[in-house]
C-alpha positions, -999 to +999 in steps of 0.1 A: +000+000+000+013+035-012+003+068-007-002+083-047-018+119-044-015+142-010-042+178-015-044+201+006-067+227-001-057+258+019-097+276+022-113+244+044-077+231+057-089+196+045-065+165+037-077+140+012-044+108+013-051+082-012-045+051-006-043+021-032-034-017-019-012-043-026-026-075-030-060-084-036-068-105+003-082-085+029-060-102+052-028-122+054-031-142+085-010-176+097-042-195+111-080-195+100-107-179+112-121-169+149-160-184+164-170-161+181-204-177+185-183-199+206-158-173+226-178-163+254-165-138+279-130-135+286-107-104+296-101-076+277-067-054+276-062-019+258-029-006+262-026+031+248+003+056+240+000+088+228+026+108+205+042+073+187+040+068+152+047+037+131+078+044+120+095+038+151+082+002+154+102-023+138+068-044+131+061-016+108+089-012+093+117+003+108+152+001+105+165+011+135+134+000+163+134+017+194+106-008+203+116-046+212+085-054+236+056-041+211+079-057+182+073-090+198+034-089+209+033-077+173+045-109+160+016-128+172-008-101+167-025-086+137-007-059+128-029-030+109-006-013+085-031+013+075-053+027+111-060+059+116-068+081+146-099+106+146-081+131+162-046+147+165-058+156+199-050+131+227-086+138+241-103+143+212-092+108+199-097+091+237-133+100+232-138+088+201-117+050+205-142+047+242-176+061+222-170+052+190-182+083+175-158+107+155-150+141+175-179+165+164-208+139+172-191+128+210-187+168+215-149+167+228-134+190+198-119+218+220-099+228+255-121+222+284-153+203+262-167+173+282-180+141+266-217+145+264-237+127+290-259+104+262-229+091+243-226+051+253-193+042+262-173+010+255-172+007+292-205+013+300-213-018+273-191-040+287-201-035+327-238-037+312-228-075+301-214-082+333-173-073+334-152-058+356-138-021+343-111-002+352-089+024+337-052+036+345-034+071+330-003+080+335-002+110+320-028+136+305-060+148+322-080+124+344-109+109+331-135+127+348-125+159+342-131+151+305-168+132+312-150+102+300-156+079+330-186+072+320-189+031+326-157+027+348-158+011+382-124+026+388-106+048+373-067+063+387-045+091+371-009+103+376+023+090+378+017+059+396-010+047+378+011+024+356+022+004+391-013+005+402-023-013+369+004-039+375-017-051+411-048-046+391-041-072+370-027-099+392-057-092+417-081-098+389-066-121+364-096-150+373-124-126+365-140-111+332-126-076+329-124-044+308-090-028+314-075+007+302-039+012+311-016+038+296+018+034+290+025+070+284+027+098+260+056+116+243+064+149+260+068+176+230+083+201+255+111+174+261+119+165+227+155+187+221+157+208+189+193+200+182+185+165+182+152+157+179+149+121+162+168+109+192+153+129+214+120+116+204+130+080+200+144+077+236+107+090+246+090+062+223+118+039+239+104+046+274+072+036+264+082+007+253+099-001+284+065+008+302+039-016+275+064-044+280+060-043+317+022-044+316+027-080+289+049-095+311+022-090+338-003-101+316+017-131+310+024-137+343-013-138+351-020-165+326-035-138+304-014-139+275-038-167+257-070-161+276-075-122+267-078-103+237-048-077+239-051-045+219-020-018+215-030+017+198-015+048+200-039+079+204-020+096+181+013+101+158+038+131+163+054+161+144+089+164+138+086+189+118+079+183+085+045+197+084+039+218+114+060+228+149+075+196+168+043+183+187+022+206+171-009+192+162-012+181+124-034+163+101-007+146+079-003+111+083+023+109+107+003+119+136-031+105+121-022+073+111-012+052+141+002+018+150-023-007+160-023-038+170-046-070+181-043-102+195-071-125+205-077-161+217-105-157+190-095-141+159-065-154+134-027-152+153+000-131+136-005-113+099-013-079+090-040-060+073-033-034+043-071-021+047-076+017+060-094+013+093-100+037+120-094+037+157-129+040+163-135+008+151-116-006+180-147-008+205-174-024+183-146-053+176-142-058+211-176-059+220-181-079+189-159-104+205-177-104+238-206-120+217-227-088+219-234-060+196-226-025+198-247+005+201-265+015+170-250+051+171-218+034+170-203+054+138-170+029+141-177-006+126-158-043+141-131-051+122-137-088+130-153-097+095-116-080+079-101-102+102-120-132+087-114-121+047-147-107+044-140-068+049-172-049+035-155-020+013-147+013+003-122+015+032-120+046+043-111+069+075-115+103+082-105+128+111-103+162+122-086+184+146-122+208+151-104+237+173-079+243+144-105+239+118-090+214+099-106+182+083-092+152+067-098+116+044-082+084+040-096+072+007-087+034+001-115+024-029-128-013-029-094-036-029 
């Protein structure tokens, strides 16, 4: 898959990228398909970052990886070469992967906007079917502030939230469970002029460190196998070539993000080349709880692309609402 045209049109500040495929398969995969029918309830693990973008995982292509722990769940996940986050805005996109709505329907566009009271939540789903929930920040503005603990039974924020996650797990690693942890997000203010690729990748290197720590505990729980494991970052990051370092940009490399999914009931290992969203995160998850999502769910489960049966055009789009600017992810039918 290769990016072939790149507009921008200056008056609406909107970004079409289109996308054409390699490859006529939705889905290259080592095993065969996933019965959910048969999966019942079993954990469910969401580790987020903020500020990484796929060029500094070695799963995605990298040269010189500053990622060894997500390179290796990424070798028996499904990798998706072509997701993309609804927001360049840490919040903005949080909203949309819990509610499954893009930023202008959920209502948090701009600096101090809640989450709007009647948007479902991935969390309030899940506890409604029975599961434990829980969420842990590191970094970034608690949940509540923002309206998004809407459906969590616990939430914790700040700079021991990451340990608190740890005792989390192995407390809880018999039961059904929804868990958020964060492994932490790249500090723009810390990223050094003079050197900022190295700068940066030392950042994305301590998030590493951090997401590795919360597998092994998974894997020490006996959770490795039993629970479907997703890895997404909330966003990509500017260097530069389009806006201020850590400026917020619609350009590719802060919209498209790495993601990542491993389940006891979907196909192990193997990438995608479709363009999917981040907000199609939740209604897979709940998808492979057995239930179905809410109807005003705009994101849709990826579990049928999983399974070679993808419904096309494959698109994506995104927008960073404060700034104005709007953009598309145009993939066509293949």
């Amino acid at each position: 898959m290769t990016y072939r045209n790149l507009i921008l049109a200056s008056m609406t500040a909107v970004v079409f990228a289109f996308v054409s495929c390699s490859g006529s398969s939705d889905t290259e995969t080592s095993n065969g398909g996933s019965d959910i029918a048969e999966s019942g309830r079993h954990p469910v693990v969401v580790l987020l970052m903020d500020g990484v973008r796929t060029d500094q995982l070695g799963s995605y292509g990298a040269t010189q990886s500053s990622t060894p722990n997500l390179d290796e769940f990424a070798s028996g996940a499904i990798r998706f070469d072509w997701a993309f986050a609804q927001a360049p805005d840490a919040a903005a996109s949080m909203a949309s992967f819990l509610t499954g709505l893009y930023p202008t329907t959920h209502g948090l566009v701009e600096t101090g906007d809640r989450l709007v009271d009647e948007a479902a939540t991935l969390a309030e789903v899940l506890t409604g079917v029975g599961m434990e929930t829980a969420a842990f920040l590191t970094t970034g503005e608690a949940l509540d502030e923002r309206g998004m603990d809407q459906g969590f039974a616990l939430v914790e924020s700040g700079p021991q939230a990451l340990e608190s996650a740890l005792q989390w797990i192995e407390q809880n690693s018999s039961t059904d469970f929804f868990l958020v942890v964060e492994a932490g997000s790249v500090d723009a203010s810390a990223v050094d002029v003079e050197s900022a690729a190295e700068s940066y990748s030392a950042q994305v290197e301590a998030l590493d460190s951090s997401a590795g720590r919360v597998l092994q505990a998974l894997e020490g729980a006996g959770l490795t196998d039993k629970a479907t494991i997703a890895v997404v970052a909330l966003s990509g990051f500017e260097m530069g070539e389009h806006a201020g370092i850590g400026e917020p940009s619609i350009y590719s490399l802060e919209t498209r993000v790495p993601m990542l999914l491993k389940s006891p009931h979907l196909p192990q290992g193997g990438s995608i080349d479709k363009i999917v969203e981040v907000i199609d995160l939740g209604p897979t998850l709940i998808e492979l709880q057995g239930e179905e999502s809410p109807v005003e769910f705009q994101g849709r489960s990826l579990v049928p692309l999983n399974e070679g049966s993808g419904t096309p055009p494959y698109v994506a789009f995104g927008e960073a609402a404060e700034e104005g600017e709007y953009y598309a992810a145009l993939g066509g039918y293949r």
